[in-house]
C-alpha positions as CSV (number, residue, x, y, z in Angstrom):
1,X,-24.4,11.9,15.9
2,X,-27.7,12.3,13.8
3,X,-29.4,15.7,13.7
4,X,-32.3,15.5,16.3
5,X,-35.2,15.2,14.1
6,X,-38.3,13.5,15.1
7,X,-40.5,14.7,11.8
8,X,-42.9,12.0,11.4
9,X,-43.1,10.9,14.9
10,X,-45.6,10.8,17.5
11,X,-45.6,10.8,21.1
12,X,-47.5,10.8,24.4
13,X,-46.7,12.8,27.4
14,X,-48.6,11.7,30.9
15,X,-49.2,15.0,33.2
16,X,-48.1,17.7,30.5
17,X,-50.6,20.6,30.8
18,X,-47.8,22.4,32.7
19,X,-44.2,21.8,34.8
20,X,-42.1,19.9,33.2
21,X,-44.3,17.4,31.6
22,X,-45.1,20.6,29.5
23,X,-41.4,21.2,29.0
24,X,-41.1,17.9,27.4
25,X,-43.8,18.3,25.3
26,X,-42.6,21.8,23.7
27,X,-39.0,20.2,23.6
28,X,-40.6,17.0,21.3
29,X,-42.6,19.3,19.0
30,X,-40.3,21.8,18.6
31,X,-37.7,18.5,17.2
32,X,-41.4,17.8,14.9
33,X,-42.9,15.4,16.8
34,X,-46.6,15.4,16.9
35,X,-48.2,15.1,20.9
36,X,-51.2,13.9,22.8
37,X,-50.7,16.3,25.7
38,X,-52.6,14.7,29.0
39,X,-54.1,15.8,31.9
40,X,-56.8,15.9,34.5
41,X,-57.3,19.0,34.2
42,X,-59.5,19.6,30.5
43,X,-58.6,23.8,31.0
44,X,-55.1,23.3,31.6
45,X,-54.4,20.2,28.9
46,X,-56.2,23.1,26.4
47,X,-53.8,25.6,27.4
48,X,-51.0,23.6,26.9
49,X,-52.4,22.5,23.4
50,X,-52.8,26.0,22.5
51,X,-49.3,26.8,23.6
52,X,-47.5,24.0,21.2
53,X,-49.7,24.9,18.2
54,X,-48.8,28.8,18.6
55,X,-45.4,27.4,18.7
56,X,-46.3,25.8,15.1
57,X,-46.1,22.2,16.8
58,X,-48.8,19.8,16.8
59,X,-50.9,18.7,19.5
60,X,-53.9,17.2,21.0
61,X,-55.9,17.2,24.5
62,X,-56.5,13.5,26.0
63,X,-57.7,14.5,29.2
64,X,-57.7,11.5,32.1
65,X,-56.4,10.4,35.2
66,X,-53.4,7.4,34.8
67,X,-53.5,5.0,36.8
68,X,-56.1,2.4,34.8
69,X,-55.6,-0.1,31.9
70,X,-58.4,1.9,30.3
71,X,-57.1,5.4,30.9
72,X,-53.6,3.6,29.0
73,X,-55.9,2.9,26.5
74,X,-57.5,5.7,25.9
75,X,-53.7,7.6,25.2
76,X,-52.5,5.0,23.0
77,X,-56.0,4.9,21.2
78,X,-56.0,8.7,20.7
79,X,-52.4,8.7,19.2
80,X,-53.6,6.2,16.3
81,X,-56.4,7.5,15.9
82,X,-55.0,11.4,15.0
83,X,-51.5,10.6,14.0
84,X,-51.5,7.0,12.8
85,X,-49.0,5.7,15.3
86,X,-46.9,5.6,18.6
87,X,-43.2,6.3,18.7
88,X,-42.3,8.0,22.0
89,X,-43.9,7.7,25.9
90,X,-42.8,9.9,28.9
91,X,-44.7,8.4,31.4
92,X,-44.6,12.2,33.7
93,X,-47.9,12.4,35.5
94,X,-47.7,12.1,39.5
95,X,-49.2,13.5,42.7
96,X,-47.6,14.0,45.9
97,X,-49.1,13.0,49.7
98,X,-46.0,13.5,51.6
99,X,-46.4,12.6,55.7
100,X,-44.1,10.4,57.6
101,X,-44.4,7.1,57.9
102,X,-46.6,7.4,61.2
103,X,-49.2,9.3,59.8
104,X,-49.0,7.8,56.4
105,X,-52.6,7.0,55.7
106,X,-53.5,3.8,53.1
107,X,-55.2,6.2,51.3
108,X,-52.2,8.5,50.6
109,X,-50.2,5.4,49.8
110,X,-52.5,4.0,47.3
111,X,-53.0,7.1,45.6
112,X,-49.4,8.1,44.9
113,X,-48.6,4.3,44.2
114,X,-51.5,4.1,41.5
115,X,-50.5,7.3,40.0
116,X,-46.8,6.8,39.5
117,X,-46.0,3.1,39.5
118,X,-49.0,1.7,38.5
119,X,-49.8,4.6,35.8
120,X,-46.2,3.9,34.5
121,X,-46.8,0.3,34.0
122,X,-50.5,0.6,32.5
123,X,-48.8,3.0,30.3
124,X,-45.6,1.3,29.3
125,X,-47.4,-1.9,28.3
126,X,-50.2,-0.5,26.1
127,X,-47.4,1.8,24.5
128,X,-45.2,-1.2,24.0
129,X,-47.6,-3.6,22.6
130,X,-48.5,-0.8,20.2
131,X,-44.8,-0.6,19.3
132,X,-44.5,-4.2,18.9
133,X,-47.2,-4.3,16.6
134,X,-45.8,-1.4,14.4
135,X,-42.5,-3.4,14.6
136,X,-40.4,-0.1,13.9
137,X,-39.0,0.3,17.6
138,X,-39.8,2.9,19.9
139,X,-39.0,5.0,23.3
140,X,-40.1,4.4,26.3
141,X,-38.6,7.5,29.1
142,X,-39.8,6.8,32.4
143,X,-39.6,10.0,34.6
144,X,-37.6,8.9,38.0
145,X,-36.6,11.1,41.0
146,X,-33.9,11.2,42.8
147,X,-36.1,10.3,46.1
148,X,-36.2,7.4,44.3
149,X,-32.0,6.6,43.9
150,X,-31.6,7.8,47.5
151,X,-34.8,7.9,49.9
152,X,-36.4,11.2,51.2
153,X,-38.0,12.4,53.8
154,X,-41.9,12.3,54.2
155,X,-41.7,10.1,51.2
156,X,-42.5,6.7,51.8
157,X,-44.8,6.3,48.5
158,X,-43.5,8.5,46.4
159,X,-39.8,7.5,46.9
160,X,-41.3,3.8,46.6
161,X,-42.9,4.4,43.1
162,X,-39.9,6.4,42.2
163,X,-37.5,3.5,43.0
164,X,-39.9,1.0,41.3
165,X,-39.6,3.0,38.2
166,X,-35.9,2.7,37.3
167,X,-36.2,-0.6,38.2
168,X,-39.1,-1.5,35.9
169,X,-36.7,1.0,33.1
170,X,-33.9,-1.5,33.5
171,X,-36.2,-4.9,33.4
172,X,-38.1,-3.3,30.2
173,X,-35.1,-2.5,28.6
174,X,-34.3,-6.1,28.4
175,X,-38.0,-7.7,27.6
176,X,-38.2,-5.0,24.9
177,X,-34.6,-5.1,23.1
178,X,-35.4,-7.1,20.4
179,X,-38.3,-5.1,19.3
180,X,-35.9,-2.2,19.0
181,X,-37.8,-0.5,21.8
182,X,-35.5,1.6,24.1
183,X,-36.4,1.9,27.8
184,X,-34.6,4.7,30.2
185,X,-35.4,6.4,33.6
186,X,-34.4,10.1,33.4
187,X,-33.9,11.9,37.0
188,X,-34.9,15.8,36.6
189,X,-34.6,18.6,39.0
190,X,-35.9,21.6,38.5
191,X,-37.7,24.9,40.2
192,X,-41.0,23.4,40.5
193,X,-44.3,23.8,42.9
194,X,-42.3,20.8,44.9
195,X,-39.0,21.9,44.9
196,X,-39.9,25.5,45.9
197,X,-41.1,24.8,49.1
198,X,-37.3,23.7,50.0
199,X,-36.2,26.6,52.0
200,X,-32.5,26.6,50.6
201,X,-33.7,27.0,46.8
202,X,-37.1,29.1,47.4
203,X,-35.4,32.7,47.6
204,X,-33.6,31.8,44.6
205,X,-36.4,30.3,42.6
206,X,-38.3,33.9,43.7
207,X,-35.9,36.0,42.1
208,X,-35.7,34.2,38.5
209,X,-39.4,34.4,38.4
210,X,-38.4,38.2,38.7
211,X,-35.9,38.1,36.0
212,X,-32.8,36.9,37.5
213,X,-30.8,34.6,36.8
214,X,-30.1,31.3,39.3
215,X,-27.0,31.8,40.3
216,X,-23.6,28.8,39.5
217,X,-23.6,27.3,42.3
218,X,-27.2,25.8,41.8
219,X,-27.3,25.7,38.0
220,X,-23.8,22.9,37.9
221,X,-23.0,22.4,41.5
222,X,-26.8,21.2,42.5
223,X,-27.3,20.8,39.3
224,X,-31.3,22.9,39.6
225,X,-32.9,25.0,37.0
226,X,-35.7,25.5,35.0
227,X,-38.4,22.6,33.5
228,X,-36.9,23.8,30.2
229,X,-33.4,22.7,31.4
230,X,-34.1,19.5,31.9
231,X,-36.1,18.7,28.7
232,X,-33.6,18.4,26.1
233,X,-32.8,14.8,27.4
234,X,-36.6,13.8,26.0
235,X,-35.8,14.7,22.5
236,X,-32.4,13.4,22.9
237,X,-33.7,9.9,23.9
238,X,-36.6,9.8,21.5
239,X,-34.1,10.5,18.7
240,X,-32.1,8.0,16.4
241,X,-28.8,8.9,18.0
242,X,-30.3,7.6,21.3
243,X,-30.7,3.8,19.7
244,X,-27.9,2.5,21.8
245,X,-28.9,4.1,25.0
246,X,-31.2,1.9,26.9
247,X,-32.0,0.8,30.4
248,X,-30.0,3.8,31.9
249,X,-31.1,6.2,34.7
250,X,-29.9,9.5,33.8
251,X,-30.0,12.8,35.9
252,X,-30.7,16.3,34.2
253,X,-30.9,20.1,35.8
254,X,-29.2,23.2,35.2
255,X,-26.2,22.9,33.7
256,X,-25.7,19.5,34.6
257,X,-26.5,15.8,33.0
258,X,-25.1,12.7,34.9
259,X,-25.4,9.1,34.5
260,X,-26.6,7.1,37.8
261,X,-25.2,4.1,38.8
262,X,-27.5,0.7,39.5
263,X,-27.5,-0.6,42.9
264,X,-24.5,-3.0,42.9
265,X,-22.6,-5.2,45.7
266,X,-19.1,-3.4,46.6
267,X,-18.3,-5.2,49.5
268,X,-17.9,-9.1,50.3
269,X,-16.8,-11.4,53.3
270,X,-17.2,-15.1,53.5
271,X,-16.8,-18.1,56.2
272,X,-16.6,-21.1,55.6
273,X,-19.7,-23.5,56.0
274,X,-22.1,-20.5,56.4
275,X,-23.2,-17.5,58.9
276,X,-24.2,-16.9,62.5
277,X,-25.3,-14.2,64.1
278,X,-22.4,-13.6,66.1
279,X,-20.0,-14.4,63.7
280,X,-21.9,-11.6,61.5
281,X,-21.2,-9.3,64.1
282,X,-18.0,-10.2,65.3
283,X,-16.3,-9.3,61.3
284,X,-19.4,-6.5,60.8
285,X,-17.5,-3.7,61.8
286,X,-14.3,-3.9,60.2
287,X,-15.5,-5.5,57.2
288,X,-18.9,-4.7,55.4
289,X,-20.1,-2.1,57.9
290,X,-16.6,-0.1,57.6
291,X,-18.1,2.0,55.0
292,X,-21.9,2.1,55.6
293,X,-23.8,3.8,52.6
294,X,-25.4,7.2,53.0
295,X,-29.5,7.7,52.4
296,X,-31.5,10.9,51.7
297,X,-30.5,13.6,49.1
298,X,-27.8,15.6,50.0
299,X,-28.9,19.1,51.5
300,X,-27.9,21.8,49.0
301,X,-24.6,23.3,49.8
302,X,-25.6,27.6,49.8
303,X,-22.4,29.8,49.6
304,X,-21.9,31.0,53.1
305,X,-23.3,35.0,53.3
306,X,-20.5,37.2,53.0
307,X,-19.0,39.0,55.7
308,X,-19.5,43.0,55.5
309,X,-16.0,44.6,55.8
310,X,-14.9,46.3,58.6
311,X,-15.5,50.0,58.8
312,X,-13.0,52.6,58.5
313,X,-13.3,56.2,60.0
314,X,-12.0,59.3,58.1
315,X,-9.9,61.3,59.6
């Protein structure tokens, strides 16, 4: 495999003035790429921009909301214009308006779809028309969720966008083969302002703000860590010894990196001349509903507490 090098190219990073969108961008300068670092935030895109550089990176602020053509624009337009090119997207930036369904408001729809799916898109197509024009290839990373690959609670538009992402990674990855332009979904997890508030992982992510460690059985059996866990896969994909990897969703944290599969059939029945609704649910229950698929993403599995021994008395 190649060295991972990326001297000479320049990327973008949507929502990287902190998390893990800042994670990837520290992980792409440190390999030598140059970065537009973006936010809504103008003191927090500078920060990050100071950080990198202190690093001995190279950066700039493009401070907007995604969600318009014109804020796509503006990111693409500010890579030419101080580097000269476009080789890498990371389409990161996203909000979050979790309710249930019921109290779902259009508003909190809207806002989370625009953000995520329709900031992805805007993004994706003025980065790849770019790359088309420069006719030397390109990376697209598309940052997925696993409330996207399996549903989740309270998250009706953000699991929505989420899903519509990979899918958009695989269809992209075909339109956009032949101009050399690779397109993949990566699936982080990581101790962020989200993830903390789950109460099995917040007394853990407490303590490694303290110093400590997180302990095995989150790092490879959840598969959780840091922001900085999770970003080597950027650089990784954004490299040449990533040129064969393309329309993949693939999961990062801790210790852990899996590949994810695409929704697929796995069962069949058939009759002869067509369905009815009774004979659907006369073979239903033996047939395709034997094995009905699971949703949601899997509670994290704690070690039990341990039990104090007994005490013994002196004599």
């Amino acid at each position: 495999m190649p060295s991972i090098d990326l001297t000479g190219k320049v990327a973008v990073v949507t929502g990287s003035g902190r998390g893990l969108g800042l994670a990837y961008a520290h992980a792409l300068a440190a390999a030598g790429a140059s970065l537009v670092v973006n936010d809504v935030d103008e003191a927090v895109a500078g920060q990050a921009v100071k950080a990198i550089t202190a690093a001995g990176g190279t950066a700039v602020a493009e401070v907007v909301a995604v969600g318009t053509a014109e804020a796509a624009d503006r990111l693409v337009a500010r890579a030419v214009q101080e580097f000269g090119r476009l080789d890498v997207l990371v389409t990161n930036a996203g909000i979050l308006r979790d309710k249930v369904l019921w109290k779902m408001t259009d508003d909190d729809f809207d806002a989370v779809i625009t953000t995520h799916l329709k900031g992805t898109f805007t993004c994706a197509r003025a980065a790849a028309v770019r790359m088309r024009e420069q006719g030397e290839g390109g990376t697209l990373i598309l940052v997925g969720s696993p409330a996207g690959q399996r549903g989740n609670f309270g998250q009706t538009n953000y699991a929505a966008a989420k899903a519509g992402i990979a899918a958009m990674a695989r269809t992209w990855s075909m339109e956009l083969a032949r101009a050399g332009v690779t397109v993949n979904a990566i699936v982080p997890v990581a101790a962020t302002a989200m993830t903390e508030t789950i109460p099995a992982f917040a007394p853990y992510i407490e303590a490694m703000r303290g110093g400590e460690p997180l302990p095995d059985f989150l790092r490879k059996g959840e598969g959780f860590g840091t922001p900085e866990d999770c970003a080597a896969l950027v650089p990784f994909l954004a490299s040449e010894g990533a040129r064969g990897v393309t329309g993949q969703a693939i999961g990062i944290g801790g210790d852990k990196v899996t590949l994810w599969s695409h929704p697929q059939e796995i069962r069949a029945a058939y009759a002869d001349g067509g369905w009815t609704p009774q004979t659907l649910a006369d073979v239903w229950p033996n047939s395709l509903g034997a094995e009905p698929q699971s949703v949601g993403i899997p509670a994290p599995k704690t070690p039990a507490p341990e039990t104090p021994a007994p005490k013994t008395s002196e004599a």
